[in-house]
C-alpha positions in Angstrom: 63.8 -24.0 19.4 64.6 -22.4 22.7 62.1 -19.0 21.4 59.3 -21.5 20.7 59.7 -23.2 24.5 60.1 -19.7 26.6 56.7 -18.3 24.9 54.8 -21.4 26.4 56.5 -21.1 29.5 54.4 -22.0 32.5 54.7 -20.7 36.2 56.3 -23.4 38.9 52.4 -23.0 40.5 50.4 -23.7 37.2 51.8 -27.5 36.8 49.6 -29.8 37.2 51.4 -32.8 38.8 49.1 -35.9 37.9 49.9 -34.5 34.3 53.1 -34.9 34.1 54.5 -37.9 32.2 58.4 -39.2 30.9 59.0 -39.4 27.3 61.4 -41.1 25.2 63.1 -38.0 23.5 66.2 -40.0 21.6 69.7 -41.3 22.2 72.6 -39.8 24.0 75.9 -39.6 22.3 76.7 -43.0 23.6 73.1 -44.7 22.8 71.8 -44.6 26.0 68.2 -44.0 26.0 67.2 -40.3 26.8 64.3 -39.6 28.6 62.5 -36.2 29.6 59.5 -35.0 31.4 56.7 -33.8 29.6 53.2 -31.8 31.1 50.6 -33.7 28.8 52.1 -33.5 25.4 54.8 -30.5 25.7 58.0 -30.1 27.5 58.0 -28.5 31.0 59.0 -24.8 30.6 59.1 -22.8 33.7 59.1 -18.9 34.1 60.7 -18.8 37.7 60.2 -14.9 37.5 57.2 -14.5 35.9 56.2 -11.0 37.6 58.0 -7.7 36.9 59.8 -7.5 40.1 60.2 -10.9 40.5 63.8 -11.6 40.9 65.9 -14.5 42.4 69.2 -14.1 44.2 72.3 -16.0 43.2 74.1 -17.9 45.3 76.8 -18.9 43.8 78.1 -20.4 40.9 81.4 -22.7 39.0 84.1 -21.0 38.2 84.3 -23.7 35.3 82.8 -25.2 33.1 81.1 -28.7 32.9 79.6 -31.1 31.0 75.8 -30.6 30.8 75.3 -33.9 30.3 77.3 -36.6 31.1 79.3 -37.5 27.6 78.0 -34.7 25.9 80.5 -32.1 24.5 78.0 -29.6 25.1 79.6 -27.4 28.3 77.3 -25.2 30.9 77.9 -23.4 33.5 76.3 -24.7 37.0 74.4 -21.3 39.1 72.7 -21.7 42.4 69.7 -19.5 43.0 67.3 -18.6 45.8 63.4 -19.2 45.7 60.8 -18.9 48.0 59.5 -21.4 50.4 56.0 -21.6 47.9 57.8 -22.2 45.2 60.2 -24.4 47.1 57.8 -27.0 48.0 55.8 -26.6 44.5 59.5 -28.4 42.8 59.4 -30.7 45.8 55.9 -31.7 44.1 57.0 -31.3 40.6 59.9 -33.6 41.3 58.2 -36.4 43.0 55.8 -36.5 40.5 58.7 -36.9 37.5 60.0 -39.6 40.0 57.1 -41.8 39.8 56.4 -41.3 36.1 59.7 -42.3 35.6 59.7 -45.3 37.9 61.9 -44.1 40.7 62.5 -46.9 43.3 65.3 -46.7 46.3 65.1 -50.3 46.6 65.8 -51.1 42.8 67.8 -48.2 41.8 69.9 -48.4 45.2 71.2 -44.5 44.4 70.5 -41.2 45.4 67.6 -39.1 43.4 68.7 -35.1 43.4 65.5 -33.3 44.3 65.3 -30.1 41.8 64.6 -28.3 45.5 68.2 -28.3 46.5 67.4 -26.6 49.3 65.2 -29.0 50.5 68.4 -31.2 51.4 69.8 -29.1 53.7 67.5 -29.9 56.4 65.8 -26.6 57.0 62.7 -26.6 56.5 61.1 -23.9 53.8 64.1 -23.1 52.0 64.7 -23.1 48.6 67.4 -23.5 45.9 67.8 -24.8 42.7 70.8 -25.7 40.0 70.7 -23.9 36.6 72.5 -24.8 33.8 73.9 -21.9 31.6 74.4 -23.4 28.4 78.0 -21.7 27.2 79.9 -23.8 24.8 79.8 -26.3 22.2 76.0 -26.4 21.9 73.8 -25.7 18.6 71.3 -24.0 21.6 73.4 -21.7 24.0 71.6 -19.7 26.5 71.1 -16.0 25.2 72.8 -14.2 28.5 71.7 -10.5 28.7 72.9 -8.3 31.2 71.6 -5.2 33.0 74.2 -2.5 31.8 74.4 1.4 32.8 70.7 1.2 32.2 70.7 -0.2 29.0 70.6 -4.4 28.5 73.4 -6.2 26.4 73.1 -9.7 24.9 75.0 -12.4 23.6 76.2 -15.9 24.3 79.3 -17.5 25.5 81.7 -17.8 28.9 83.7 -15.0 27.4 80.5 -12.2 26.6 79.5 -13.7 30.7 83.3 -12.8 32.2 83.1 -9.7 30.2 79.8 -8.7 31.6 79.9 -10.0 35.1 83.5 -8.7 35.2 85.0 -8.6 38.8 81.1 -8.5 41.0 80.9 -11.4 43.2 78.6 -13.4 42.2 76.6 -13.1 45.2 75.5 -9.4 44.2 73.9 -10.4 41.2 70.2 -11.3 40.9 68.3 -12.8 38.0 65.5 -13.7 36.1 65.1 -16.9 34.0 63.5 -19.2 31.8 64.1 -22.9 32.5 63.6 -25.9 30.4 63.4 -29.9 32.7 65.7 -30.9 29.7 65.8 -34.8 31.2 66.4 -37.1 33.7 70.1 -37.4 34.2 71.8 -40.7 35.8 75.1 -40.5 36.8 77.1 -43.1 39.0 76.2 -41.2 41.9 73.0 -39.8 41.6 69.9 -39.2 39.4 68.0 -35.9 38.9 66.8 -33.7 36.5 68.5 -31.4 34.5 67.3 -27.2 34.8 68.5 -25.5 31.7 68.7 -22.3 31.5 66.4 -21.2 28.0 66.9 -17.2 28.7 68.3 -14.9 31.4 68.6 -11.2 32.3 71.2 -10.6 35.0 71.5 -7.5 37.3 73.9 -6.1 39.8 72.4 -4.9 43.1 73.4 -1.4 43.5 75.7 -0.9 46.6 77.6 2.0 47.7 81.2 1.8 46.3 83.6 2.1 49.2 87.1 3.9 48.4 89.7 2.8 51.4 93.0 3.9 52.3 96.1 2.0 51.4 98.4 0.5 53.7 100.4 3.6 52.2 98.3 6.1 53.2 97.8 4.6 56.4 101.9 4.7 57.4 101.3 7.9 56.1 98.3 9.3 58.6 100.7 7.3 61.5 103.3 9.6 60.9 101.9 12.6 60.4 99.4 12.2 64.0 103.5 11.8 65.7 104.0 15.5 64.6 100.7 16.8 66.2 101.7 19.7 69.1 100.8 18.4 72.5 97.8 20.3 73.9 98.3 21.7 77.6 
């Protein structure tokens, strides 16, 4: 299923808002009806990298696991990414239009709608962020990870295959690209907002210059040997 969505995946610029309807898609685990935004009559599929050299910067990321739904035993992986003020307000658009074709109203609702711009809550204006979900664990569907290794790529799935690969590089030094599904609208007690999950990725490190220090050793070290210099006259 996730193959079949990435090949018709869309840019964030080629949705047409006033096509964009909410479906019925089935039941969650407790019966609750689940509903998911649709462009005309197919899921919304989004390459947020679509050129070669298009990358985003991540910004940070869990260092656990959570539910990807709430009451779902399927567990994800939340990352925070960068985009560009365009494509910024192009989800800002996107999102309002899921709102109103799924009946979004402060004064009946009475709680919070998540825009899929995160950024756009922090006040300043053309930033950009969003929240993927890396599908891990306990789903029929994880996200295939695939990492840019000592020029080669290496795939798999799983939080394990991601701590192996990632190993000890803040997450901050890694950028990516990625394939995103609008899986559905999520209401929790707190908030409602759409769920980004992650269909494909291909992480990479930014190369940096690897910096070798002295030791507090080798320091104590340099202090006593500069005592024993001769005196110059």
């Amino acid at each position: 299923m996730a193959q079949d969505l990435a090949a018709m995946a869309v840019t964030i610029q080629d949705v047409i808002a006033d096509n964009i309807r909410v479906v019925e898609i089935g039941a969650a685990s407790d019966g609750s009806p689940l509903r998911a935004p649709f462009l005309n009559d197919k899921k919304i599929v989004l390459d947020l990298t679509p050129e070669e050299d298009d990358w985003l910067a991540v910004v940070a990321a869990n260092a656990e696991t959570i539910a990807l739904h709430t009451g779902e035993t399927a567990q994800s992986m939340c990352v925070a990414v960068e985009v560009d003020a365009e494509d910024a307000a192009e989800l800002t658009r996107i999102d309002q239009a899921i709102r109103r074709a799924w009946g979004y109203n402060t004064n009946v609702h009475r709680i919070f709608w998540k825009d899929i711009n995160e950024g756009c809550m922090s006040g300043n204006e053309g930033t950009g962020s969003m929240l993927l979900h890396l599908v891990l664990e306990n789903s029929a569907a994880p996200t295939p990870l695939r990492f840019v290794t000592h020029d080669v790529i290496k795939k798999g799935t799983g939080r394990a295959f991601l701590d192996e690969c990632r190993g000890n590089v803040p997450w901050k030094d890694w950028k990516c690209k990625a394939k995103v599904l609008l899986e559905c609208v999520h209401q929790s007690e707190d908030y409602i907002n759409v769920t980004v999950t992650v269909l494909s990725v291909i992480f990479a490190a930014t190369p940096k210059r690897v910096i070798v220090d002295y030791t507090a050793d080798e320091e104590a070290a340099a202090l006593r040997s500069a005592k024993r210099f001769k005196y110059q006259f």
